[in-house]
N, C-alpha and C positions, 0 to 999 in steps of 0.2 A: 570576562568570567564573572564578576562584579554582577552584571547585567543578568546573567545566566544565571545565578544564584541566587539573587534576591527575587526573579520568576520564581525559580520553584518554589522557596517558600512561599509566595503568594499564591501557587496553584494547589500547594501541597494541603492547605488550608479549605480550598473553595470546591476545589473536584466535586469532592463527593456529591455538595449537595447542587450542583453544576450540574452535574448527572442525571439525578432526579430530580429535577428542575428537567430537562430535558425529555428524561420519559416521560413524564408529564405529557409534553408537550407532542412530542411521537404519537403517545395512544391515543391523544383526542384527535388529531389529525389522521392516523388511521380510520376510528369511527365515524369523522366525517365523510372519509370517501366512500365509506359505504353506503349515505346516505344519500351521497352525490346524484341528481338527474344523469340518464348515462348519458342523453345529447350535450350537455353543457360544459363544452371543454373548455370555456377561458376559466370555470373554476376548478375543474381537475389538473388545469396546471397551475394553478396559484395554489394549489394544495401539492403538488409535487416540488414546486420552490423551496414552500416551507419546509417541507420533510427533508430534500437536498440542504439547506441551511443549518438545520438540526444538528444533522448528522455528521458537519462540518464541524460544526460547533463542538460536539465529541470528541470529534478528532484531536481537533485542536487542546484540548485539556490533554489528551494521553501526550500528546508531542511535547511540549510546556512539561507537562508533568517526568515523563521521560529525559530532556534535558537538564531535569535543576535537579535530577536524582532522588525524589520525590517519594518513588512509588519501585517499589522493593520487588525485582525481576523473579518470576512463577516459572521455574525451566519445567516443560515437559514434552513428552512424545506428540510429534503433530504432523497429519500426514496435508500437503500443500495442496492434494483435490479437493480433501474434503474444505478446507478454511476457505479457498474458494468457491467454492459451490457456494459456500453458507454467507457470505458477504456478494452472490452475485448481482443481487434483483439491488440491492444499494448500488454499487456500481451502474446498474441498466438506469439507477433513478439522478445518478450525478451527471450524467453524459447524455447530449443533446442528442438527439435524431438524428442531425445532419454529421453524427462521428459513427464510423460502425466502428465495433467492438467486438473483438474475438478471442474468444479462449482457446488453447488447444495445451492438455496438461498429459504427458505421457502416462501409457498403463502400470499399475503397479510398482510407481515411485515407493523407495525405503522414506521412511520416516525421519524429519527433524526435529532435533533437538533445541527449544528455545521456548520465549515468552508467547501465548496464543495474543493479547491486546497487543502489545508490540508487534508482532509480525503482523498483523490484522492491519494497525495502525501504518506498517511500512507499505504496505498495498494499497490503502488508500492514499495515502503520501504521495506514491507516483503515479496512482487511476488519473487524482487532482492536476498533480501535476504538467501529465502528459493533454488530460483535455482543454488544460488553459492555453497550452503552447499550438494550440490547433484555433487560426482563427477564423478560416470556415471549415470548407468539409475537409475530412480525411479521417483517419481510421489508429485504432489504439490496440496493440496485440499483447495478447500477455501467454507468456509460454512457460512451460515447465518442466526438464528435463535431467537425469543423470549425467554430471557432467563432472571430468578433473579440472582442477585449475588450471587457468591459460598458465603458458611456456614462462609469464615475465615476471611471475608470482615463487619465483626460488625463497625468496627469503620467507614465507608463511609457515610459520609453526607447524600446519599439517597435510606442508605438501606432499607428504609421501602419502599421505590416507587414500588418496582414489577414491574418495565416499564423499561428493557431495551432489545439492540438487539445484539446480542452476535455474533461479525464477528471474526470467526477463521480459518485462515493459516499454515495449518501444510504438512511438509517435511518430505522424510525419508532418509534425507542428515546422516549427520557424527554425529550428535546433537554434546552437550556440555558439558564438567565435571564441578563440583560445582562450578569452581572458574571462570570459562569465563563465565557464567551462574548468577554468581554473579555480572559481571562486564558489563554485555551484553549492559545492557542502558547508560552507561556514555558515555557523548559525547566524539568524537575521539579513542573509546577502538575498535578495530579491528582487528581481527586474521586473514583478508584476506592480500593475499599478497599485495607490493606494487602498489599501480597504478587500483586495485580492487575496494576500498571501503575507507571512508572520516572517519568510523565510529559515523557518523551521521546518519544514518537512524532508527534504534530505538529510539535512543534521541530524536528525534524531533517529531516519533511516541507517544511514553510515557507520550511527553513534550504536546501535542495535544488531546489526550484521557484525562489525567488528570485533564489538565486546559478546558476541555468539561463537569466535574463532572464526569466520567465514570473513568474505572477500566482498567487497563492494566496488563497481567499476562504473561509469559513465561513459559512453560515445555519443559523441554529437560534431555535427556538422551546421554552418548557415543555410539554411531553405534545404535540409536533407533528414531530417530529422534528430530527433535524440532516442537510445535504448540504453537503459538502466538495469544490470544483472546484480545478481546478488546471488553468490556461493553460498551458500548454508552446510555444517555437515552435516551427516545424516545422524541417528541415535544409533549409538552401538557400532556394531561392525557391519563394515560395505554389505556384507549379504543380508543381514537380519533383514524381515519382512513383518511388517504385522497381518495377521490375518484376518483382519477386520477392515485395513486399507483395501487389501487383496482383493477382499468381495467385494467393497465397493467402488474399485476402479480394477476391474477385471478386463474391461476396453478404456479407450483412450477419452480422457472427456473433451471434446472438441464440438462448442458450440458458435453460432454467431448469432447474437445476442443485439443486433443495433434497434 
């Protein structure tokens, strides 16, 4: 905890200009690739490295910044199509070719209630996560649906509500045996090599989802994958709908994206 504290104030400090330091660094690299030769792909992909880097780099400060309690939680109405739509082409830019990626997010999901950069940051968290555990091809799904809490969740302050939306991320990387599986959410616990991963990124998921009221769960197996749900509840009462989700997810968004 020691360790965790004395982060945040260090990030609490730096974020900001961590940040812009960052866009900086996005929008020249954008202008570049429109300058780009269109035949010249070894530099359109050393220019999607850096942007991939970047935007890691982002991440990383909300995760940090999230765990040392930092940065002071924004609850509001957010509907999970649209946050994905708008983070997708960063996803399509973190994940190799050789991973297909698939979205399929049900019609006219109710709205949640929570932080938009946190919940942003927990999507990326597990995009990252799921494409590292993939170490050649295989395939990354991300779903989204109305869904109650599983049967083993009695003790949950709002199991009786029937009102949540169930966003699950599943791999068919290397998964995990009992005991990394046991230790997956402690902050700093990491089985990627050096210079890969902070082992903040479930932590500050778990850390996000729980203190939202919602439910955070992990499955994984050796050589079967891992999928990572996460109950959120919705705003309001199970039926409310916004009508501005409504229109814009009037059919189901279900693309594949590899």
């Amino acid at each position: 905890m020691e360790r965790v504290e004395t982060l945040g104030q260090l990030t609490g400090g730096i974020a900001h200009d961590f940040n812009n330091v960052l866009t900086a660094v996005l929008g020249n690299l954008d202008l570049l690739q429109t300058k780009l030769p269109a035949d010249d792909l070894r530099l359109a992909r050393l220019v999607k490295n850096a942007r991939s880097g970047a935007h890691q780099g982002a991440a990383l400060v909300k995760q940090l910044s999230a765990i040392g309690r930092r940065r002071r939680s924004i609850a509001e109405d957010l509907a999970i199509g649209d946050l994905v739509s708008d983070i997708v082409e960063l996803i399509r830019t973190a994940v190799p070719d050789c991973i297909s990626l698939s979205v399929d997010i049900a019609p006219n999901l109710p709205l949640v209630r929570g932080d938009r950069c946190q919940l942003e940051a927990a999507i990326l968290n597990l995009i990252f996560n799921a494409r590292d555990a993939i170490t050649e091809d295989g395939s990354i799904e991300i779903r989204a649906s109305e869904q109650d809490l599983p049967p083993d969740t009695a003790g949950h302050p709002l199991v009786d509500r029937h009102a949540f939306v169930a966003l699950c991320v599943r791999d068919t990387g290397r998964g995990m045996d009992a005991e990394t599986l046991r230790r997956a959410g402690e902050p700093f616990f990491t089985t990627k090599r050096l210079g890969r991963g902070t082992g903040l990124g479930l932590a500050t998921t778990r850390d996000f989802v729980e203190g939202s009221d919602g439910h955070f769960r992990i499955d994984s197996q050796p050589g079967q994958g891992t999928s990572v749900m996460l109950w959120l509840p919705v705003a309001g009462s199970a039926h409310e709908r916004s009508a501005t989700s409504i229109h814009r997810h009037g059919t189901a968004l279900s693309s594949q994206v590899s």
